[in-house]
N, C-alpha and C positions, 0 to 999 in steps of 0.2 A: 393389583389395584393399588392406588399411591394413596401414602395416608395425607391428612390436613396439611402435615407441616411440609411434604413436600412439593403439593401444590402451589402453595402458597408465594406467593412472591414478595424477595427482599425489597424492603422499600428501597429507594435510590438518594446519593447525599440530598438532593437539591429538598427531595420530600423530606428528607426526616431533618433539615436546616430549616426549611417553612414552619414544621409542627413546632421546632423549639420557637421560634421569633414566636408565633403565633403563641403559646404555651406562654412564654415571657412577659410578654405583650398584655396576657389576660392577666399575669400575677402584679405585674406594675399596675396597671390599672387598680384593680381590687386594692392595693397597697394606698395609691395615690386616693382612692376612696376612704377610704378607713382615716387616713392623717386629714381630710378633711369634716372629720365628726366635728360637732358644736365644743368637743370636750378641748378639742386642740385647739380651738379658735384663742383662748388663754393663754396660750404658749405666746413667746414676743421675740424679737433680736435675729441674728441669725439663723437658729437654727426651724425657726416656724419659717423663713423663707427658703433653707435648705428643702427641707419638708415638702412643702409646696415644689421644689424646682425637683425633686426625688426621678420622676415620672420623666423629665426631660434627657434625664442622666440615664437611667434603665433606656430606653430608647437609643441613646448613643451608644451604650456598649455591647446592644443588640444586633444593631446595625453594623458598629466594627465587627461583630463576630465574621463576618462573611467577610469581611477584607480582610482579616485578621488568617483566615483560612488563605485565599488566594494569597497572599503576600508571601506563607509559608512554603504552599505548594511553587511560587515562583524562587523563594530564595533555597527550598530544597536544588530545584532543577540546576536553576545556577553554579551550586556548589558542583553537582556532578557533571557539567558541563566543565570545569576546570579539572575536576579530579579523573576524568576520563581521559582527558584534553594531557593531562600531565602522567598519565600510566602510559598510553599511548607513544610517547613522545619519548619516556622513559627505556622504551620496548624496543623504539627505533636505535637510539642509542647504544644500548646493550646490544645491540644487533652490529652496529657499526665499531663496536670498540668493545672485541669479548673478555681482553682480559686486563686488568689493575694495569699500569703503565707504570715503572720500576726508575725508570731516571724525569729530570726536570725536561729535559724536551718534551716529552712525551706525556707529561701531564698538560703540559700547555696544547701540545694538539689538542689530548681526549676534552680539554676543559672549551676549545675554539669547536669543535663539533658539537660538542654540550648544548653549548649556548647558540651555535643557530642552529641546531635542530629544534630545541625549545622555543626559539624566536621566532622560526618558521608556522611550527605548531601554533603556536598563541595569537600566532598575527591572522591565520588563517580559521582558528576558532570564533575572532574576538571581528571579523568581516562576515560571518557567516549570519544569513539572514536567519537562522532558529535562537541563534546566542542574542542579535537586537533582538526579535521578536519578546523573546525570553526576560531580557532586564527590561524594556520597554514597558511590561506589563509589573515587572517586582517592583522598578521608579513610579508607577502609577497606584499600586496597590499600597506605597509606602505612605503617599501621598495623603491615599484618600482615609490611611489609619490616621495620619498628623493630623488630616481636618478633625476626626472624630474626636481624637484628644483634648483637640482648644476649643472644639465644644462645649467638651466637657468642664473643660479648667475654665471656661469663660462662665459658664455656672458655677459655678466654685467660687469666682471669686468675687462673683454678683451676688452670690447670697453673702460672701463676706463681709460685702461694702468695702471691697479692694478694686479700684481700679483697674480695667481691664484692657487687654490691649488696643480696641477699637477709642476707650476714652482718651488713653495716653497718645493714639493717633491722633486724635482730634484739636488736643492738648497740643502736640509738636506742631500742626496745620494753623493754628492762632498763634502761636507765637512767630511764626514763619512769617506768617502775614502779618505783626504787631510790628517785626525787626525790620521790613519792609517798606512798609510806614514811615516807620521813624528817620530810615535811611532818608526818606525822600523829601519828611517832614526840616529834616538837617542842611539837604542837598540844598533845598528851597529858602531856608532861613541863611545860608552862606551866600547867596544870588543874593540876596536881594541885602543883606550887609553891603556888599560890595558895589551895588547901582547906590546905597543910600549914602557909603562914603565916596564913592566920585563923583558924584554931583554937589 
């Protein structure tokens, strides 16, 4: 007869990454609850709009967590893609030149078989469609953790009353089109100097 625990089944990543989001998710909330009591309304500056943005920020770094994962499990693979890629390679080597080479010719052979055995290897690792597949996905996981960040830092520096990168965008787009203007406001006052002195 099997007891409880061995019937029982282990939950799986994806379950027990939902229960935490979900678990998080309830303690932000409850959190973002509480800082909006009547008592906090008092609070002013900064940090009552931190306060307020709290709940935006938990959320971001909730949601990183799962990139945060994949990014790792892609940049572990990666690494052993190369250090396989380079044991391998190592093997062949050692295979082809067994023992220490004692005068300069013959360091130059072992060092010319070195390097295109390894070159061979690397070149063949680095076309092989599991090695794109493999960074394809670490460059996108990387990506989608950078978004989470300026999420976050873009709340950060909204509650600071520090301008943000989207303002500063906007900021270089008006002046762009102000320098623009003006070029053409110049362009047009030099035309027509020159119809008013030749006539």
């Amino acid at each position: 007869m099997e007891s409880g625990a061995e019937t029982q089944k282990k939950p799986d990543f994806k379950e027990t990454s939902d229960y935490f989001k979900h678990l998080s998710q309830f303690w932000t909330d409850m959190t973002y609850l509480i800082s909006n009591k009547p008592s906090s309304l008092t609070s002013a500056g900064p940090m009552r709009k931190l306060t307020m943005q709290t709940k935006k920020i938990s959320n971001e770094i909730i949601d990183a967590n799962e990139d945060l994962i994949e990014f790792n499990t892609r940049l572990t693979e990666y690494y052993k893609q190369l250090s396989d890629t380079w044991n391998e390679a190592q093997k062949r080597f050692n295979t082809k030149v067994p023992e220490i080479p004692n005068d300069i010719e013959h360091i130059e052979s072992s060092k010319r078989v070195w390097i295109d055995i390894f070159e061979n290897s690397f070149t063949q690792l680095f076309d092989s469609e599991k090695f794109g597949e493999n960074f394809g996905k670490l460059i996108t996981s990387e990506l989608e953790l950078s978004k989470h960040w300026n999420n976050m830092l873009t709340v950060l520096l909204e509650s600071a009353n520090v301008p943000t990168k989207n303002d500063l965008n906007e900021v270089y787009k008006e002046l762009h089109s102000l320098r623009k203007r003006v070029g053409k406001l110049e362009k047009n006052e030099k035309k027509s100097g020159v119809e008013h002195n030749g006539k």
